[in-house]
C-alpha positions, 0 to 999 in steps of 0.5 A, spaced: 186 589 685 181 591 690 183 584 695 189 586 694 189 594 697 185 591 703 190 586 704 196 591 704 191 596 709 189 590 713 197 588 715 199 595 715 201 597 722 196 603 725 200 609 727 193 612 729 192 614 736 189 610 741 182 614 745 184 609 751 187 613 757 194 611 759 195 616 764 195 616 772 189 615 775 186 617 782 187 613 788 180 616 791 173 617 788 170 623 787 175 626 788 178 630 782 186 631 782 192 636 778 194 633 773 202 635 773 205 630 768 204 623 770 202 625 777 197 626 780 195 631 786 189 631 790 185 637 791 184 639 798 177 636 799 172 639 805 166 642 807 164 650 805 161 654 811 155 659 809 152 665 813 147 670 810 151 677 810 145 683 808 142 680 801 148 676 800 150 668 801 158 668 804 160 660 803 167 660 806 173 655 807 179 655 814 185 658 811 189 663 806 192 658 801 191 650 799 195 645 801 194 643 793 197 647 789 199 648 781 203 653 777 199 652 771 193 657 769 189 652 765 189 646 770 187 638 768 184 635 773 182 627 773 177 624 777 174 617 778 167 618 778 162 614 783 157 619 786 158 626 782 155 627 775 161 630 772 158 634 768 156 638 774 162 641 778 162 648 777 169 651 778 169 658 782 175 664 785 175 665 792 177 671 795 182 671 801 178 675 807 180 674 814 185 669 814 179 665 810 177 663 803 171 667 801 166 666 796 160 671 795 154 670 792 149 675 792 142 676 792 142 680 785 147 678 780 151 683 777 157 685 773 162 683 778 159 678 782 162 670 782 160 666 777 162 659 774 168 659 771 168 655 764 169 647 764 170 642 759 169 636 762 171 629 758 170 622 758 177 617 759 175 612 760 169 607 765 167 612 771 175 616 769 173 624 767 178 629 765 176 636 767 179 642 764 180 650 765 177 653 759 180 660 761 186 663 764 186 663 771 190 669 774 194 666 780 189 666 787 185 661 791 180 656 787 174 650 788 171 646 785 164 644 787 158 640 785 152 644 783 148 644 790 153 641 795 157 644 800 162 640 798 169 644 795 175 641 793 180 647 793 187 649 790 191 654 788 194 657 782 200 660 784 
């Protein structure tokens, strides 16, 4: 009997789901992308400028807006991995101030000072990520960045 239920289970299809990604996938590396649907938007990739203001660090990006831009306030991102770690890109909110991007760091941490917003960041595949916004975004301008670097890739929830 018991040969017999393995066999039935063994020929049986399976309708469960398969872990691998069948998704869009990023043309470029370390670069993190929206994930729209089936497509992908790359993120607006450029280096963050830095000048000490009284106590506080400013790092700041040329412009008002990203060119990247998504109306969903949980976005998906999907990015090929070479050099990052993943598991250190931080996502921070940038305040617009002179025709700038800005993104005040202050020399003692308070309520309302910037910090990381929350991740998840989730293995597709080799070398294939997905990171997601765990918290509602209110529409403005944003940056991921890794830990350590001037390196941010902006966009904007609109």
């Amino acid at each position: 009997m018991r040969a017999l239920l393995l066999t039935l289970l063994l020929a049986t299809p399976s309708f469960a789901q398969s872990d691998e990604y069948h998704g869009p996938t990023p043309q470029k590396s370390d670069v993190p992308y929206l994930l729209h649907a089936s497509s992908l938007i790359e993120t607006e990739s450029t280096e963050a400028h830095s000048e000490n203001k009284k106590n506080d660090k400013v790092y700041w990006v040329d412009g008002e807006a990203s060119t990247a831009r998504t109306p969903l306030a949980e976005p998906i991102f999907i990015i090929k991995i070479d050099k990052l770690i993943p598991d250190k890109i931080e996502l921070f909110k940038f305040d617009v101030n002179k025709k700038r991007r800005e993104l005040v760091l202050k020399d003692r941490p308070g309520r309302n000072d910037a910090h990381p917003l929350h991740l998840q960041v989730t293995r597709l595949g080799k070398g294939l990520y997905k990171i997601e916004v765990s918290e509602t975004l209110p529409n403005g301008e944003y940056s991921l960045s890794p830990q350590g670097s001037d390196t941010v890739f902006a966009f904007q929830v609109y």
